[in-house]
TIKOL-835932 format. One record per residue (C-alpha): residue number from 1; x, y, z. Coordinates in Angstrom, 2 decimals. Each point is the difference from the previous one (the first is absolute). Example, Ala and Ser with C-alpha at 12.3 -4.5 7.8 and 13.67 -1.06 7.14 Angstrom:
REM residues 2
<numi seq="1" px="12.30" py="-4.50" pz="7.80"/>
<numi seq="2" px="1.37" py="3.44" pz="-0.66"/>
***
This chain:
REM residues 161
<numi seq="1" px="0.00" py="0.00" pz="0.00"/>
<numi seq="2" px="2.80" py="2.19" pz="1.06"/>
<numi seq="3" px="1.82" py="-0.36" pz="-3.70"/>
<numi seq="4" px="-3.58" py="0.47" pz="-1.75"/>
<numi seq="5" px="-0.17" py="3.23" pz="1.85"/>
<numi seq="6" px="3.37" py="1.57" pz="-0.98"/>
<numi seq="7" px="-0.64" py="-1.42" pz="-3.26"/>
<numi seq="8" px="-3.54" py="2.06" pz="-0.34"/>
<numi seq="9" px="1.67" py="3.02" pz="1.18"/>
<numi seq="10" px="3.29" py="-0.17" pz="-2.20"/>
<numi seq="11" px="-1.78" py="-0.55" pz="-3.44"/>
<numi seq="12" px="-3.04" py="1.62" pz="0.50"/>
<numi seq="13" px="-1.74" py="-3.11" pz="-0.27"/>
<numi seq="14" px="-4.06" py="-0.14" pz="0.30"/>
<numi seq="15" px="-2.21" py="-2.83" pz="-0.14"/>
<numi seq="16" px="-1.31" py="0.35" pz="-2.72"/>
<numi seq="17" px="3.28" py="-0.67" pz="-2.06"/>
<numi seq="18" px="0.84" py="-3.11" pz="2.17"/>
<numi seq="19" px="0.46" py="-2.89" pz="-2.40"/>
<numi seq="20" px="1.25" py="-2.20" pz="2.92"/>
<numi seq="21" px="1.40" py="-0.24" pz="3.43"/>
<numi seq="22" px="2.03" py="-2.93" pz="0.99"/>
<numi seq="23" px="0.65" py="-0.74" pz="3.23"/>
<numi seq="24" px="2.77" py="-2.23" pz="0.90"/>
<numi seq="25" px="0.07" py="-1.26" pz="3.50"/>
<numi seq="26" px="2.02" py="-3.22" pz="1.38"/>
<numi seq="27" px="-0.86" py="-2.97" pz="-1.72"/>
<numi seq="28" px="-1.59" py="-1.25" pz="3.55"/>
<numi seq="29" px="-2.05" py="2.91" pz="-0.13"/>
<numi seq="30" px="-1.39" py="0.47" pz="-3.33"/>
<numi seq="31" px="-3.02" py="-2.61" pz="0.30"/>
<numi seq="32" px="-1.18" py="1.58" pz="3.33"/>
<numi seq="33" px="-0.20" py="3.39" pz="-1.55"/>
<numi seq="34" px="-1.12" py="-1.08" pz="-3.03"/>
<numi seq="35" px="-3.64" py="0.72" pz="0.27"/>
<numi seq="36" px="-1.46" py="1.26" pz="-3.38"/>
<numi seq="37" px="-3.79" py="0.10" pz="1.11"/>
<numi seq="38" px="-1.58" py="2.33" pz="1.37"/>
<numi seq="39" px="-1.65" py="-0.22" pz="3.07"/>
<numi seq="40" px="-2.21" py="2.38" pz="2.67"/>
<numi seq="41" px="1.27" py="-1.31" pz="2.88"/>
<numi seq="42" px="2.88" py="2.10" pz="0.73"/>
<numi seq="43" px="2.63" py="-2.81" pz="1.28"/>
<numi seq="44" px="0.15" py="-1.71" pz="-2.87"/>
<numi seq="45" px="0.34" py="3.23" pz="-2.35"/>
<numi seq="46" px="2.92" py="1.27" pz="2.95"/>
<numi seq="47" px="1.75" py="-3.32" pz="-0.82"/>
<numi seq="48" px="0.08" py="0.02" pz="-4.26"/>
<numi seq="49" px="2.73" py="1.49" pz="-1.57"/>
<numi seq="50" px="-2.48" py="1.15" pz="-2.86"/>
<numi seq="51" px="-1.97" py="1.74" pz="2.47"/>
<numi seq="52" px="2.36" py="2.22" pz="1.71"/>
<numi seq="53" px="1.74" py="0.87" pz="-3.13"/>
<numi seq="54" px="-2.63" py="1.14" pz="-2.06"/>
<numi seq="55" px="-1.67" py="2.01" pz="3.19"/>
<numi seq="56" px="3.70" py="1.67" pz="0.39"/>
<numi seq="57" px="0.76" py="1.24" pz="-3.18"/>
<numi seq="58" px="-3.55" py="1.20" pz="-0.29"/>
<numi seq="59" px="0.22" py="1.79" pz="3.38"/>
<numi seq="60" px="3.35" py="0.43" pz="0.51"/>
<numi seq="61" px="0.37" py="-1.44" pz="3.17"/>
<numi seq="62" px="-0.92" py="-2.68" pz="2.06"/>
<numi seq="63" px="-1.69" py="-0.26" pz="3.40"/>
<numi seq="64" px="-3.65" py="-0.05" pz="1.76"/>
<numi seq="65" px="-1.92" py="1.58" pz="-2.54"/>
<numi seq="66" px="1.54" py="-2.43" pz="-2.93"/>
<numi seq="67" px="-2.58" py="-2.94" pz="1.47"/>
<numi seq="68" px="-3.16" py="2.32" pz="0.15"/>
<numi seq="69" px="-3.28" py="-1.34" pz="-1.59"/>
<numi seq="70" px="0.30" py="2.84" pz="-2.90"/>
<numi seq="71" px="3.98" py="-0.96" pz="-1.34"/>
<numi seq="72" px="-1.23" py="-3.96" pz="0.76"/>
<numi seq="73" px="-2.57" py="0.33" pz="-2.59"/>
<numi seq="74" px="1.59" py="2.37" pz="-2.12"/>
<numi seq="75" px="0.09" py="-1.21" pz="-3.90"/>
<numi seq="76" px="3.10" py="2.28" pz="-0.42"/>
<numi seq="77" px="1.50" py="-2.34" pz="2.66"/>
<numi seq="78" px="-1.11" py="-2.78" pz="-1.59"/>
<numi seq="79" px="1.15" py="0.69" pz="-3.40"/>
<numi seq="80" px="3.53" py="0.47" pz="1.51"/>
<numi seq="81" px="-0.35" py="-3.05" pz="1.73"/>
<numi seq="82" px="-0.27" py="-1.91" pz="-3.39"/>
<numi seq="83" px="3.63" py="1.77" pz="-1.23"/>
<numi seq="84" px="1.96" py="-1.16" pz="3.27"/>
<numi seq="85" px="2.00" py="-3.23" pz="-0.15"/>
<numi seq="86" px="1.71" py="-1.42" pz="3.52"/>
<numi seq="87" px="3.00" py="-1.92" pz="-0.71"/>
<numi seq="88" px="2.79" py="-1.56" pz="1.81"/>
<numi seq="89" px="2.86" py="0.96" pz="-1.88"/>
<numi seq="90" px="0.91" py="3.12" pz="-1.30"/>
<numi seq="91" px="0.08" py="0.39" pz="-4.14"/>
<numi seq="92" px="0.72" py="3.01" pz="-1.16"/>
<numi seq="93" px="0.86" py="1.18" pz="-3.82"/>
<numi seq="94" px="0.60" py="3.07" pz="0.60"/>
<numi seq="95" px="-2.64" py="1.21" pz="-1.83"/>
<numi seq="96" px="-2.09" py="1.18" pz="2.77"/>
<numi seq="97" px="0.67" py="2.55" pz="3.16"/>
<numi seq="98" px="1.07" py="-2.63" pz="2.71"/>
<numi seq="99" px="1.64" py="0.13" pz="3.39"/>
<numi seq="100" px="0.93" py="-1.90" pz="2.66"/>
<numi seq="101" px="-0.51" py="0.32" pz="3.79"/>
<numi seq="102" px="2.01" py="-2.41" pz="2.19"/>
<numi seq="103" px="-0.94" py="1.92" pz="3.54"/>
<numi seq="104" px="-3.28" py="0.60" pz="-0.06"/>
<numi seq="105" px="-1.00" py="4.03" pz="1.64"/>
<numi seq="106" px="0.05" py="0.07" pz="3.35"/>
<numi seq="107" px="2.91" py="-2.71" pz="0.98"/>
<numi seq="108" px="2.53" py="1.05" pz="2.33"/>
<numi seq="109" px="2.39" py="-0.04" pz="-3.14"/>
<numi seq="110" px="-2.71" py="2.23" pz="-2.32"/>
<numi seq="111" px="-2.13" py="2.21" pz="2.82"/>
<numi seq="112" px="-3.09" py="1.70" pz="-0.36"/>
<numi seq="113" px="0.85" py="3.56" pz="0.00"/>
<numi seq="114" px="-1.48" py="2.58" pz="2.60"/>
<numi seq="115" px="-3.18" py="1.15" pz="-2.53"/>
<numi seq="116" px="-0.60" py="-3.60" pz="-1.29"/>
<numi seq="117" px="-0.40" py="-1.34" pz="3.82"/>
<numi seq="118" px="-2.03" py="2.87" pz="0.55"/>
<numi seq="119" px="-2.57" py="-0.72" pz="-3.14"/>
<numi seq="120" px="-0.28" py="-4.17" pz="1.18"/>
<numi seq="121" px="-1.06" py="1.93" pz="3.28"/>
<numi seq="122" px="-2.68" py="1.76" pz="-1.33"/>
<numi seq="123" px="-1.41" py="-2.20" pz="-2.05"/>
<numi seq="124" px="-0.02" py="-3.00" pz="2.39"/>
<numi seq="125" px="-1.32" py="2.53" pz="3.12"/>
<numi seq="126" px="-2.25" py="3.35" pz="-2.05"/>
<numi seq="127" px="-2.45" py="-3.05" pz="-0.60"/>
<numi seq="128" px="0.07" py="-0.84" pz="3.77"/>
<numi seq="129" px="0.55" py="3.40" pz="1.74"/>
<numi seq="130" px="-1.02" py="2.65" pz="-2.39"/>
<numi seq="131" px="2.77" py="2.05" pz="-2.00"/>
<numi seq="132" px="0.35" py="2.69" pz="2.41"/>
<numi seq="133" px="0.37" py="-2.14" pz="2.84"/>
<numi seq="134" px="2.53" py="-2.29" pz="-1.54"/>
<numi seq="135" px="2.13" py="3.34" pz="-1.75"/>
<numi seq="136" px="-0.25" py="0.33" pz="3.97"/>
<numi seq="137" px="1.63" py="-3.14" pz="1.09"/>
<numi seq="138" px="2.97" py="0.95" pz="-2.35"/>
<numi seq="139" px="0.76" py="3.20" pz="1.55"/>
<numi seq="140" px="-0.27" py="-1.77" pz="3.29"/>
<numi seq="141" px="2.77" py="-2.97" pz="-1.08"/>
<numi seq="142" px="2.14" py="2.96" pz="-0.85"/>
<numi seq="143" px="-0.24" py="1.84" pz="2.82"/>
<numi seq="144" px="0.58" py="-3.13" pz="1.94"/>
<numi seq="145" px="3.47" py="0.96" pz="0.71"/>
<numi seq="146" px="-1.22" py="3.10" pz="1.61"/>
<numi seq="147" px="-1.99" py="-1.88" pz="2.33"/>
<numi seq="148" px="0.09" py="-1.21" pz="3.65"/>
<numi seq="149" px="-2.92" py="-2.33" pz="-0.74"/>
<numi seq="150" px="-2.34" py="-1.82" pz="-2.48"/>
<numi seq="151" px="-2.93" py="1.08" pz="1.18"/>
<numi seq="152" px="-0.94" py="2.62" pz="-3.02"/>
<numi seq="153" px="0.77" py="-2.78" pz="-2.49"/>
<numi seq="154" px="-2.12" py="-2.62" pz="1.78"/>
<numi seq="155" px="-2.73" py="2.29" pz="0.29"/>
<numi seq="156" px="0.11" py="0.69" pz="-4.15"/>
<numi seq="157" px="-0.44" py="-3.57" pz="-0.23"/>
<numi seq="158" px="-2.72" py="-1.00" pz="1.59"/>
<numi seq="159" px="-3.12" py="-0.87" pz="-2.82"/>
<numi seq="160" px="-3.17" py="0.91" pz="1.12"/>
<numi seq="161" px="-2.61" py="-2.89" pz="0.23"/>
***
């Protein structure tokens, strides 16, 4: 997904002119991910590798609001499905923008930076909290240092029931 990404952004690349993705995964891997049906339940779609391409490169990300009933259903999503092919080996002609990632984002070895951490925040707790309230717990992790106790960021967490 990562590769996919920086290969959207570098050419300019829309949807619409996708003629195929290939994802190449370990061997091992390949016939887990490779799930070209689509589904509405939501684990199986968050397991196929047709799935979560074709909902990045049409939204240009990937997290929560890639598995909501409206991108699930979506025939744009579909369609893309259809043009992604999991494999376990990589074949490459050259003819095509590829890349490589050997350390996926967010190992110790390639970290999330500062703003990226802060988006997976907000889009795993604005759905939860609010947006205000989670912008809030933010400014309360980094004023953390500042502070002789936890009490401001506990209280930003709480959900209402």
């Amino acid at each position: 997904m990562e590769v996919l990404l920086r290969l959207l952004q570098d050419y300019s690349i829309t949807p619409t002119v996708i003629d195929e993705i290939e994802l190449s995964v370990p061997t091992a891997v390949a016939s887990l991910v490779n799930r070209p049906a689509t589904s509405a339940n939501r684990a199986a779609m968050l397991g196929s590798g047709q799935y979560v391409m074709a909902a990045t490169a049409i939204t240009g990300k990937m997290d929560l609001k890639s598995f909501d009933d409206r991108l699930l259903q979506s025939n744009e999503v579909k369609g893309l499905m259809g043009k992604v092919k999991v494999s376990g080996e990589i074949e490459s002609d050259g003819s095509s923008p590829t890349g490589e990632i050997i350390i996926p984002k967010g190992e110790k070895e390639n970290p999330m930076s500062v703003q990226e951490v802060e988006e997976k925040f907000l889009s795993l707790a604005a759905p939860v909290l609010g947006d205000a309230e989670a912008r809030s717990v933010i400014g309360a992790v980094q004023a953390l240092a500042d502070r002789d106790s936890l009490s401001e960021l506990l209280a930003l967490l709480k959900v209402s029931t």
